[in-house]
C-alpha positions in Angstrom: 319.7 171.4 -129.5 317.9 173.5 -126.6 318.8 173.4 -123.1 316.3 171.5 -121.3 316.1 171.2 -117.8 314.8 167.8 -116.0 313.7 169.4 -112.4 310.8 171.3 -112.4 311.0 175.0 -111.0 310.9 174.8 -106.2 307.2 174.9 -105.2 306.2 175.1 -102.1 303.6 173.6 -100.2 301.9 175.1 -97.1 301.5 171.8 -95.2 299.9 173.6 -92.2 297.8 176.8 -91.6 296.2 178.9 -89.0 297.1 176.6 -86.1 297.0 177.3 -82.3 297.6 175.3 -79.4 299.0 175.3 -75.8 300.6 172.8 -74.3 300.5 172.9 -70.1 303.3 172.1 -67.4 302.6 168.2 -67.0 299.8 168.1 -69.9 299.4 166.1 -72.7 298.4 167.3 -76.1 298.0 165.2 -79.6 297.4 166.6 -82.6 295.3 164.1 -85.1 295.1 163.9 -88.7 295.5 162.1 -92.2 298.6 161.4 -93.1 300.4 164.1 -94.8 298.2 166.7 -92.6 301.1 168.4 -91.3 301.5 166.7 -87.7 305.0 166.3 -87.8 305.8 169.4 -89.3 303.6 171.3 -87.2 305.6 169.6 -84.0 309.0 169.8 -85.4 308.1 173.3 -86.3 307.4 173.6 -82.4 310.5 173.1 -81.6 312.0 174.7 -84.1 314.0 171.6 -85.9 311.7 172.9 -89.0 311.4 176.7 -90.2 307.8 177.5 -89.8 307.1 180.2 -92.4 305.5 182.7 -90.3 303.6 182.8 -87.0 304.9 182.6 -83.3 306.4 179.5 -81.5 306.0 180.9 -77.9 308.2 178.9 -74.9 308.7 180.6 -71.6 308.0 183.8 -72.5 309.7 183.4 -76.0 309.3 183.5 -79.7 311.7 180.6 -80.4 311.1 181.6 -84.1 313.5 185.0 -83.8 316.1 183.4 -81.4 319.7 183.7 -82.5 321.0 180.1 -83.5 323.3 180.6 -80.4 320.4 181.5 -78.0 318.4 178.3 -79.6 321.0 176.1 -79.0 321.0 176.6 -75.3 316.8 176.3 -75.3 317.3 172.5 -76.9 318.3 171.8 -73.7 314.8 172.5 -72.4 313.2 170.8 -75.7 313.2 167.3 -76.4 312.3 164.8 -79.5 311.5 161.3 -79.6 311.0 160.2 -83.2 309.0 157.6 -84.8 311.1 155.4 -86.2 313.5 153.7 -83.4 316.0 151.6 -86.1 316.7 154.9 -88.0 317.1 157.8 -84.8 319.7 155.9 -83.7 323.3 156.2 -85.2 324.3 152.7 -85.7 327.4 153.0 -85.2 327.5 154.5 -81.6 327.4 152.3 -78.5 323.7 153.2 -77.1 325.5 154.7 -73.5 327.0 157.6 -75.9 323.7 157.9 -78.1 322.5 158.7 -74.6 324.8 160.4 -73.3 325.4 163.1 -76.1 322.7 165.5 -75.4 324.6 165.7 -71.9 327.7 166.5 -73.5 326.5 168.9 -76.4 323.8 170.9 -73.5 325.0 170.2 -69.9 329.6 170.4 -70.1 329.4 171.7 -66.5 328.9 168.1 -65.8 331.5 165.9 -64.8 332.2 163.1 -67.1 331.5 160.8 -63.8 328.3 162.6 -63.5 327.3 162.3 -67.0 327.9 158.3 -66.9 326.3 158.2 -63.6 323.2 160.2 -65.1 323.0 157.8 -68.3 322.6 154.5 -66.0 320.4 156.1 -64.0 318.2 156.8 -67.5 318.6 152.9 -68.7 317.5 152.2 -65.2 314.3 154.3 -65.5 312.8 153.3 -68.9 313.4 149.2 -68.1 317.2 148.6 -69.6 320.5 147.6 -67.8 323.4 150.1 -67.1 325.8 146.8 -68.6 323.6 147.5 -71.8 325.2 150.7 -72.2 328.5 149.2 -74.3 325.6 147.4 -76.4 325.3 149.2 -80.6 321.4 149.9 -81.5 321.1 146.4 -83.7 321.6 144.6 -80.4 318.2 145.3 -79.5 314.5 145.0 -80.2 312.4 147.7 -81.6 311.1 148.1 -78.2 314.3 148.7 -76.6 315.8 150.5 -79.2 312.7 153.4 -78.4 313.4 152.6 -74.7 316.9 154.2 -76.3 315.5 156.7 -77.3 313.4 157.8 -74.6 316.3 157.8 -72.1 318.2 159.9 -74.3 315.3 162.6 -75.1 314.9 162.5 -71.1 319.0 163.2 -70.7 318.9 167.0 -69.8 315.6 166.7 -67.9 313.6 168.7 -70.5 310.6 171.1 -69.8 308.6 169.9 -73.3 308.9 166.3 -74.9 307.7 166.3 -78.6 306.7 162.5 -79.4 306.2 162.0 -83.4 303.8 158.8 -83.0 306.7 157.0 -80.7 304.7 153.3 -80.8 303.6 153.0 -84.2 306.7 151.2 -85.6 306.2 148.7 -82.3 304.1 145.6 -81.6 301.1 146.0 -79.7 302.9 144.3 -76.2 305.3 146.8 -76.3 303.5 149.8 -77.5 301.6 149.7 -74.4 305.1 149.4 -72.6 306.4 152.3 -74.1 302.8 154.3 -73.5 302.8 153.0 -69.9 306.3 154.4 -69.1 305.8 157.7 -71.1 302.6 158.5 -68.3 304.7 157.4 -65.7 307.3 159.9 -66.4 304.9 162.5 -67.2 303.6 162.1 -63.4 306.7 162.4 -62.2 
C-alpha cells in the first residue's frame, strides 16, 4: 500500500500588500475592511507580534522588522496591544492586579514592587474599576470590565503606540461607548 499523506503541502497566503500609513503622536488611525482583509495582521505586523514578509515597520527612527529579539523586547515597552476578545486575553487563572501588573514586571524591573502595586491601582482607578478589585480572577467580571482589564494593562508601561484590534465589538452597545469614551480621554491626555 502507498504512503499517502492527509495534509496538503504549506501554502501561503499574502493577506496584505503594498500598504502604507503613518500614525502621529496623539493621532488616531483605523484601518477598514472585509473581514479576512488583513486588519489584524497588518496591525500585529506593526508591532511586530506577526512576521511581516517584507517591507519596513518604521518606529522612532527604526525598522522594528531587523531589530534583534533582545533590542525588540526592550521596544514592547513602548508598544502596546489591546485585543478583541476580552474573555480570552486574559489568563484565567491570574488575579487581574498581576494580569496588570506583568508588563511592569517583564519591561520596567527598576521599579519597586511598592511602585509597581502603586502604579496598577492607579490604572484600575483610571479606566473606572476599584484598586480592592485587583485580588478579583477575569470571570468575576463583565465583558466590559474584563476590556477595562485589559486597557489598564496595555496602558501599564505608559506606551508611545496603542494597537486596538476592534476593542468594543465583543461588548454591548452601553458599554462600547464606555470603552470608546475612555479610550479618547486617554488619548487627550
Amino acid at each position: 500500500m502507498p504512503r499517502r499523506s492527509f495534509f496538503a503541502e504549506r501554502q501561503y497566503l499574502k493577506a496584505v500588500r503594498g500598504i502604507s500609513f503613518k500614525v502621529m503622536p496623539g493621532k488616531t488611525l483605523g484601518i477598514v475592511g472585509e473581514s479576512g482583509s488583513g486588519k489584524t495582521t497588518s496591525a500585529m505586523a506593526a508591532v511586530n507580534l506577526v512576521q511581516a514578509s517584507g517591507g519596513k515597520v518604521i518606529f522612532e527612527g527604526d525598522d522594528l522588522l531587523k531589530l534583534a529579539p533582545e533590542e525588540m523586547r526592550r521596544r514592547r515597552r513602548h508598544l502596546q496591544v489591546i485585543f478583541q476578545d476580552p474573555y480570552s486575553s486574559l489568563n484565567p487563572r491570574e488575579r487581574v492586579g498581576a494580569i496588570v501588573r506583568e508588563p511592569l514586571d517583564l519591561m520596567m524591573p527598576e521599579l519597586s514592587r511598592e511602585e509597581r502595586e502603586a502604579r496598577v491601582a492607579e490604572l484600575f482607578v483610571l479606566v473606572g474599576l476599584r484598586p480592592d478589585q485587583m485580588a478579583l480572577f477575569p470571570h468575576q467580571f463583565s465583558g466590559g470590565q474584563r476590556q477595562r482589564i485589559s486597557i489598564a494593562r496595555a496602558l501599564a508601561t505608559n506606551p508611545r503606540l496603542i494597537v486596538c484590534d476592534e476593542p468594543v465589538s465583543a461588548l454591548d452597545v452601553a458599554i462600547q461607548a464606555q470603552i470608546l469614551n475612555l479610550l479618547q480621554r486617554l488619548q487627550a491626555e
